[in-house]
N, C-alpha and C positions, 0 to 999 in steps of 0.2 A: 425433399430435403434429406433422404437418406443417404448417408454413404455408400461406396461400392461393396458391397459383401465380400466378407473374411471370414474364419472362423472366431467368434471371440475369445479374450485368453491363449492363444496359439501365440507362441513365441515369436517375436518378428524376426528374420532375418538379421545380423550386424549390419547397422550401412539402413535398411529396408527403411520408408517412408512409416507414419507411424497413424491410425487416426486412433483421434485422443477428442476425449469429451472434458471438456471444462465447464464445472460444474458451480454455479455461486450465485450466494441467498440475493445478489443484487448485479443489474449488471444496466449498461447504456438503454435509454436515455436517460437514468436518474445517471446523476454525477456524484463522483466521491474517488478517493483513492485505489480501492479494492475493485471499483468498475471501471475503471482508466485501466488499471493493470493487468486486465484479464483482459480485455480487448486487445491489451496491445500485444499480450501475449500469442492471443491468437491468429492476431494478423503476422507479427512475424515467425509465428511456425509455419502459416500458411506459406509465406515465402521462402521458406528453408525445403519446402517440399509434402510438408506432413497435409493431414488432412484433419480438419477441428469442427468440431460444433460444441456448443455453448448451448447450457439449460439453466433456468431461472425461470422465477415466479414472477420477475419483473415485467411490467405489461412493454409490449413496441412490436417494432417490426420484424418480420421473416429475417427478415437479414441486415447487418449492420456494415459497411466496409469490405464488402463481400464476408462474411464472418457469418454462415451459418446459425440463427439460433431459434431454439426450442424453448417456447414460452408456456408455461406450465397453469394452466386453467385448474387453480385449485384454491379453496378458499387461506385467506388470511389475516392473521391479528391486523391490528394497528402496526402501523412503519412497515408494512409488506411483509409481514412474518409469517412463514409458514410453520403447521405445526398438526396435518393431521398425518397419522403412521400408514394411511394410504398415499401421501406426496410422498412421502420418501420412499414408498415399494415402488412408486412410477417412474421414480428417477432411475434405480438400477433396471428397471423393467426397459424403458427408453434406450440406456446404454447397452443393453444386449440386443436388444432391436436393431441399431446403429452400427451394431459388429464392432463395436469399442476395441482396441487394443488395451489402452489403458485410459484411466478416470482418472483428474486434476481436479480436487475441491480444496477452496478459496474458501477460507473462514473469517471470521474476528471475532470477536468476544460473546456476540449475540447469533449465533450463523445457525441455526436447529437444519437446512437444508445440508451446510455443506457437511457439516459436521454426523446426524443422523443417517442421510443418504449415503455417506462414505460407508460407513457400517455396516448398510443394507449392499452393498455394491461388492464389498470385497467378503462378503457370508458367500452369494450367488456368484462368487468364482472369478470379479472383477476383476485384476490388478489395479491399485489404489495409491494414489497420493494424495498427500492431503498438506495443504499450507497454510500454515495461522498466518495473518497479513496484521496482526494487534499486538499490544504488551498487553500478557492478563492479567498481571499488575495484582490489585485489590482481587480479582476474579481469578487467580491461582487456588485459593484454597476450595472456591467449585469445583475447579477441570480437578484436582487431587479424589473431592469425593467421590465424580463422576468417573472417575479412575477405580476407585475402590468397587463400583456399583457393576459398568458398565468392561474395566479392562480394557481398555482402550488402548492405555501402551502395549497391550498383545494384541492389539490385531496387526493381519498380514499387509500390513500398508507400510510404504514410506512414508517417513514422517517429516516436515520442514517446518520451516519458518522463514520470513524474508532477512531477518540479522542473527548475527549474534544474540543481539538483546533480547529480541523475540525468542531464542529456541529456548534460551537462558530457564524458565522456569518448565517448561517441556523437560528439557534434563534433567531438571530435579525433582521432578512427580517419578520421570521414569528411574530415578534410582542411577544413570550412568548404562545400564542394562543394555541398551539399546542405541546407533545413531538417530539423530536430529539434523538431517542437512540443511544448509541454508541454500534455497532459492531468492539470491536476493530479488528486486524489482530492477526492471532494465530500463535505460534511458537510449536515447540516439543522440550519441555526442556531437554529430555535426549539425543537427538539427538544432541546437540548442546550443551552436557559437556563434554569440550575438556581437558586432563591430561595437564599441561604445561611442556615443555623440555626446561632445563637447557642451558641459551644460556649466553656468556659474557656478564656480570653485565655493563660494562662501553660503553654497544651500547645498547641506547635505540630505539624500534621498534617502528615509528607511521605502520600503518594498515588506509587503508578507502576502503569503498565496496559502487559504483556507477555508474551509469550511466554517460559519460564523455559529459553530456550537459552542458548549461549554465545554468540552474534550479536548478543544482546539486552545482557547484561555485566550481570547481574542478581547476580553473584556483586561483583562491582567497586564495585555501587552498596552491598551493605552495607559494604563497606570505608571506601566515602567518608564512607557515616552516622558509622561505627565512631568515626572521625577529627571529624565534625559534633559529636558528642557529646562528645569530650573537651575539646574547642577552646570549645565553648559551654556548660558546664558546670549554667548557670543556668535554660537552658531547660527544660521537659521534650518530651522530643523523642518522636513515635512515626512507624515508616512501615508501610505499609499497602502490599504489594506483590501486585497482583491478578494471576492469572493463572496457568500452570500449565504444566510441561516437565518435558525431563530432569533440569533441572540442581537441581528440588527436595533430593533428597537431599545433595548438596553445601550448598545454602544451609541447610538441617533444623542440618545439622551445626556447620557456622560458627555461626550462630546461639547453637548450646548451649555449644560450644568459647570462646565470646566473649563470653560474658554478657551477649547482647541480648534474652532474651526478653522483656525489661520495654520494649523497645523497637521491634521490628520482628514483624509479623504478616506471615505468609504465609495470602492468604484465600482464594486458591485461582481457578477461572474465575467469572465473573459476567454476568449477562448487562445490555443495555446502560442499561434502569431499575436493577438492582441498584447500577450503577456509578454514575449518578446520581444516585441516595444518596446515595452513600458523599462523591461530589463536593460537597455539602451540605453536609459537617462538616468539610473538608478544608480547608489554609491553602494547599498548593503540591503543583505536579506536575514530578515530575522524570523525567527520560528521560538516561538512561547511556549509552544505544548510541554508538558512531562511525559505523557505517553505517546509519543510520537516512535513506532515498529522500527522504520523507514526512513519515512520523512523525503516523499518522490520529489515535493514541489522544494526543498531547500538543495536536492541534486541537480533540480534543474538549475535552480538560479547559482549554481555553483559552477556549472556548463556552461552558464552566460558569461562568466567573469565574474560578478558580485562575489566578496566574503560573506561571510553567515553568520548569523548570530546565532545562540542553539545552546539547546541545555546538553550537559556533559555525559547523561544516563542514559541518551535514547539513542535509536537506531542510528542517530547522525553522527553520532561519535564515528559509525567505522568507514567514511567518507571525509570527514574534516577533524585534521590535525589542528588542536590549537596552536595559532600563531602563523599557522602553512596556511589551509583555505580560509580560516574562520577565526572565531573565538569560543569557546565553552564557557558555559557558565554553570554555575552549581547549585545556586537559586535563583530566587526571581533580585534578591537586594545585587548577586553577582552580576545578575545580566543585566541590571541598571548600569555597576561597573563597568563594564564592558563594553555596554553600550556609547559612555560616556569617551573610554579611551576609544576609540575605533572613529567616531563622531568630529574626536579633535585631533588625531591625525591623520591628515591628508597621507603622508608616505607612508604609513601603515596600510591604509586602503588603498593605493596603488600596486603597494609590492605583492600585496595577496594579487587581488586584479589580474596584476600579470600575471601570477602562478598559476590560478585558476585559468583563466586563455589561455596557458598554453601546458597544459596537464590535463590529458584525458579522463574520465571518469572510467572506474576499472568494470562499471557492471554496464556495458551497451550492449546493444538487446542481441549481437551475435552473440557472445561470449554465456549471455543470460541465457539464451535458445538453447544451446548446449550444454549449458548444466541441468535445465529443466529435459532434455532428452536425455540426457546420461539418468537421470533418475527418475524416468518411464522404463528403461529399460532396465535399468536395476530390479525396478516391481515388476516387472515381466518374468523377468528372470530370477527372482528370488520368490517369487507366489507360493504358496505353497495347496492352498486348492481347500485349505482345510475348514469346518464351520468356525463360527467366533465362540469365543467364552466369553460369560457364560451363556447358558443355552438359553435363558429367556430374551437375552439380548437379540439372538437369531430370531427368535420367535417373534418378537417386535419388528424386524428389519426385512423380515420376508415374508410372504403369502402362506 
């Protein structure tokens, strides 16, 4: 599984193929955002020419999608957590082994792999990115102390996030001091232009594509339907909420407690022609969350055609204009609103429709490919070689 031998840290050529280790606390076969986008990352560097392998603690196969990866035999908490300070000497130990050029860690809120192993990678002379994929929201004032402890914002790594909204509190630990690029998430535009099939005009389709956590507020968005349906009585309303967690049984319940079975389906996981389908008969996508980085699955369904529903804070603001692709909402009582106006006009939901069909989504994974290379080789070339502050930091991160 090794790569072709290079020297590690040695400056690539301009133009030069690049191998790059992508590094993150979770990756395929578990499912979730953060592991959809690293794979997919990988596979289209692969096609751009570079050379990837991928390390996780997550258990599966050698290789995924022809996608190289390194599955790391080391103990862990509960939810797959790593967390002994010999996994994270293994990872940069790995990455030199492999003649890395540069190292891509994938973080979110809870990530001790990408986030400690970065540290340990770029002390042992790595070059280093590193991308929050979360809003750290309530968990800003941690990464602040762990700033104050650890100096984080000094080390010799690029730093990103996938929005705006995401680098947003990044910037403000580091004071402005420093950039924060954004690596947004990449989509394949044409893969995800779906024809739409003529379905009864007087049932309108909500659609949501998530994870059935409480992060997600999958529990919150039947409340809002709850509220859709009383307020617009003339419709007939159905939603279609794909995807699958703990919090099914809670929503199983509501459901029967609230006499929505005539109205909300739970269809469980799908995979991503399934969901293109479904996007075919559908009038609108809505996404509940507040912390929503991104928000991959409201880009896709915004590539299908659907308008989106969506709170106005999160990463989907910098994809859908109110009133252009979508609608914003500001709370949950807004996004009742909203849901309400969009629900009872039919030309509202067409005129988006159309715009959507025929408006490309500006982050597809060429254009993504080549921002995430432009800033590998920024870290290549801005490295500087030096250990981390402070010194017990290094002393934890390395042998």
């Amino acid at each position: 599984m090794s790569l072709p031998a290079s020297t590690p840290g040695a400056p690539a050529s301009p133009g030069a193929p690049l191998r790059v280790g992508l590094v993150t606390d979770c990756y395929l076969p578990q499912i979730g955002g953060i592991e959809m986008q690293v794979h997919d990352l990988a596979r289209h560097l692969q096609r751009a020419g570079h050379e990837v392998i991928v390390i996780t603690p997550t258990d599966g196969p050698a290789e995924v999608d022809g996608v190289p990866v390194h599955r790391l035999d080391v103990p862990l908490l509960p939810f797959s957590i790593p967390f002994t300070p010999k996994t994270f000497r293994l990872v940069s130990g790995l990455l030199r082994q492999e003649r890395i050029d540069v190292a891509h860690f994938h973080g979110g809120i809870v990530s001790p792999l990408a986030y400690l192993a970065a540290a340990s990678a770029q002390a042992r002379g790595i070059p280093t990115v590193v991308t929050t994929h979360c809003l750290w929201s309530y968990a800003t004032p941690v990464f602040a102390l762990l700033d104050r402890a650890f100096r984080w914002s000094e080390w010799d790594a690029v730093l990103s996030a996938v929005s705006d909204v995401a680098a947003a509190p990044i910037r403000r630990i580091t004071g402005g001091g420093r950039d924060v690029l954004v690596l947004p998430n990449g989509i394949d535009n044409r893969s995800w232009q779906v024809e739409p099939i003529d379905t009864d005009p007087r049932t309108v389709t909500l659609v949501s594509v998530m994870r059935l956590a409480p992060r997600k507020r999958p529990l919150q968005l039947l409340k809002m339907v709850r509220k859709v349906r009383a307020r617009a009585p003339e419709v007939r309303l159905r939603l279609l909420v794909i995807g699958d967690g703990p919090e099914r049984p809670s929503l199983e319940r509501y459901i029967r407690t609230q006499g929505l079975g005539d109205v909300v389906q739970l269809v469980g996981r799908l995979s991503r022609e399934q969901i293109r389908r479904v996007y075919a008969t559908a009038d609108v996508f809505v996404a509940p969350a507040n912390l929503e980085s991104f928000g991959i699955a409201a880009l896709e369904a915004r590539c299908a055609g659907l308008p989106v529903v969506a709170k106005a804070r999160t990463g989907i603001r910098e994809f859908v204009e109110h009133g252009r692709e979508g609608l914003l909402a500001h709370s949950d009582r807004d996004m009742v609103d909203q849901l309400v106006r969009i629900v009872r006009d039919r030309e509202l939901r067409l005129l988006i429709a159309k715009n959507n069909r025929e408006t490309l989504a500006p982050v597809d994974w060429e254009d993504v490919v080549e921002m995430n290379v432009a800033a590998y080789r920024s870290a290549i070339a801005g490295f500087t070689r030096r250990p981390l502050r402070p010194a017990r930091v290094t002393s934890r991160a390395t042998p």
